[in-house]
C-alpha positions in Angstrom: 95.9 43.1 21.5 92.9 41.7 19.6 91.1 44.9 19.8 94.5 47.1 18.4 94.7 44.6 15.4 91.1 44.8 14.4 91.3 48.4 14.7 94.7 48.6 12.7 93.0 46.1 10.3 89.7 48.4 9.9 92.0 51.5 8.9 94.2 49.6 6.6 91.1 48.4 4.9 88.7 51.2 5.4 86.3 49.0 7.2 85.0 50.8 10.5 85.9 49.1 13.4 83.1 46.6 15.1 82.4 48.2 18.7 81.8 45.5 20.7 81.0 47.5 24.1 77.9 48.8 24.9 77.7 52.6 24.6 74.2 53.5 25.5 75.5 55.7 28.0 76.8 58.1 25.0 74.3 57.0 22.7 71.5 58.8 25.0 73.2 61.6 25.0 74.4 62.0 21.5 71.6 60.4 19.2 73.6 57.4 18.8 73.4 53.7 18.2 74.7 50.7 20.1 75.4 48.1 18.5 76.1 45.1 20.7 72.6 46.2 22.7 71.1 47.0 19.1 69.4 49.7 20.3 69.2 54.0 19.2 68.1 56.9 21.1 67.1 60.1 19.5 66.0 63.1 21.5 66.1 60.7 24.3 63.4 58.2 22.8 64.9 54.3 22.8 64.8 52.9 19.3 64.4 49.3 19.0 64.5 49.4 14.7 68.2 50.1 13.1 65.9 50.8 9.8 63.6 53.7 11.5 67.4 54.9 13.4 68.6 55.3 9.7 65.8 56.3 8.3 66.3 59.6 10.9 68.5 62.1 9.4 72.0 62.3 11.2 73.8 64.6 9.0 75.2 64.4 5.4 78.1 66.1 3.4 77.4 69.4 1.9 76.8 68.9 -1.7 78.9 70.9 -4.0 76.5 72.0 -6.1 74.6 74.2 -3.7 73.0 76.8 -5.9 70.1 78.0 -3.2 71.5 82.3 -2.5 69.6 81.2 1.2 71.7 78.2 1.6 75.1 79.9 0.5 74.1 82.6 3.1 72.8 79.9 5.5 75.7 77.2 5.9 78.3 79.6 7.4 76.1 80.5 10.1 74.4 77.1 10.4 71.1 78.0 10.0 67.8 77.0 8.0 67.0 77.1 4.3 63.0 78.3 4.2 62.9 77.8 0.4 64.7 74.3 0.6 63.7 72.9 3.7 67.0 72.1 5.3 69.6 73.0 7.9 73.3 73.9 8.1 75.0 72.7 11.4 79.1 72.9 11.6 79.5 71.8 7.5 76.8 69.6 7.5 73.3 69.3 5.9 70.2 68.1 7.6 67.0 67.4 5.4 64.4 68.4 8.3 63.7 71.1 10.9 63.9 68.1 13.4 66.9 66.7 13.0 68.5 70.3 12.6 67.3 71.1 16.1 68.2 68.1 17.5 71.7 69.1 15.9 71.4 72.4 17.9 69.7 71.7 20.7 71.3 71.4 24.1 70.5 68.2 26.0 69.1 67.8 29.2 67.7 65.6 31.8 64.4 65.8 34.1 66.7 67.0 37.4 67.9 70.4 35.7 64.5 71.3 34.6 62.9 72.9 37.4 60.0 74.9 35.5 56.8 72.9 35.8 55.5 73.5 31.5 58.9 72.3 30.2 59.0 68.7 32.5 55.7 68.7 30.9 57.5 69.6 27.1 60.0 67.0 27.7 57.3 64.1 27.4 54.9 65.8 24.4 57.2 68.8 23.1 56.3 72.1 23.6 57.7 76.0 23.8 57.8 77.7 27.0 57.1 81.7 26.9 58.7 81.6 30.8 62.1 80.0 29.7 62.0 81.3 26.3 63.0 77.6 25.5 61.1 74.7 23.8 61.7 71.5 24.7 60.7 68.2 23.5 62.4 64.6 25.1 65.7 65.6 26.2 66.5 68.4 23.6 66.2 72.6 24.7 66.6 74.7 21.9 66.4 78.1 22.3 65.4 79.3 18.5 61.5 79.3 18.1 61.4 79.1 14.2 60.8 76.0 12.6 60.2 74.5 16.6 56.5 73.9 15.8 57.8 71.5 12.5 60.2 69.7 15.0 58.1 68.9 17.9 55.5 67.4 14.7 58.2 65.0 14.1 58.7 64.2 17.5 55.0 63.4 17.7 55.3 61.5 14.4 58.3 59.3 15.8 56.8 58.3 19.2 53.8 57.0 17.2 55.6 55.2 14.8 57.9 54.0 18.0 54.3 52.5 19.8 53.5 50.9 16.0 56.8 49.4 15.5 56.0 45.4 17.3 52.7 45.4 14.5 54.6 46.8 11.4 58.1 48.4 11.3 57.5 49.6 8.1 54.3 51.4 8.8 56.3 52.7 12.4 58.8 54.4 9.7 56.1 55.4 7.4 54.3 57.5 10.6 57.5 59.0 11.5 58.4 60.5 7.8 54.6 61.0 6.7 55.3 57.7 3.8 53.5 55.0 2.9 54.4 51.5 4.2 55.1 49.4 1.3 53.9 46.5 3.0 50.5 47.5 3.9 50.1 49.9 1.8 48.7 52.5 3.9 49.7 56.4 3.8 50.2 58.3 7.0 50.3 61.9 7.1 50.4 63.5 10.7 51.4 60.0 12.5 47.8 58.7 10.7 46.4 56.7 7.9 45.2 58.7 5.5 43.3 58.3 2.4 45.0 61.4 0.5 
């Protein structure tokens, strides 16, 4: 009854309602976030930081405004913008050839993978010329372009995942090639950098 009346009570006053029950199950399947465990997965990876979760692009609202030709041409048929750098997938925008695949790509776990090179893929990311799949963490997608850009980001975020317990902000700044504000550092390729 409790659990009706704060979900009545979140609709009435446009509040989402508080999920109280762990979902990790789901959550590992469908890039999500659980709240009572506070813990993400993306592409399979646990995430320990809600700020480097966010920080991952989950899908936006078209914007009205689209001007790009590419983009008009490319959102019906959810596919990628070259010139602008993003993705279309089912109406909605994604700002990086990662989080587009991981939009596309079909999930899957180690005991349907069979070929030798994409159990290997799963851990590092890679494309496999047998399969005529790539496959990095538990994502297959089956499109090659822009697969090179995603399995970078993949890289990027299991770096910034191992630097999370020193900084948190230099484990986001690794994953989207940033700076951390903190230490003031500037990482391109998962790296410091002097640049």
């Amino acid at each position: 009854m409790i659990a009706l009346l704060l979900f009545v009570g979140g609709i009435l006053l446009d509040v989402p309602p508080v999920v109280t029950e762990c979902i990790c199950s789901k959550a590992k399947v469908h890039d999500g976030w659980c709240d009572p465990c506070k813990i993400g997965y993306v592409a399979g990876l646990k995430i320990s930081s809600k700020l480097l979760f966010t920080t991952i692009d989950h899908g936006h609202e078209i914007p009205s405004d689209t001007r790009c030709e590419t983009c008009k041409k490319a959102i019906p048929v959810d596919e990628f913008c070259n010139a602008c750098q993003v993705g279309y997938y089912q109406r909605k925008i994604y700002y990086s050839s990662f989080t587009h695949c991981l939009v596309k790509g079909v999930r899957v776990n180690r005991e349907q993978v069979s070929c030798a090179a994409c159990l290997r893929n799963m851990e590092e990311g890679g494309w496999c010329d047998v399969c005529k799949r790539g496959i990095f963490g538990n994502v297959s997608v089956m499109q090659q372009a822009h697969f090179d850009q995603a399995v970078a980001s993949f890289r990027r975020l299991k770096l910034g995942l191992a630097h999370l317990d020193q900084c948190e902000l230099c484990g986001i700044a690794m994953y989207s090639n940033g700076m951390c504000p903190k230490c003031e550092i500037i990482y391109k390729n998962g790296k410091p950098t002097t640049e």
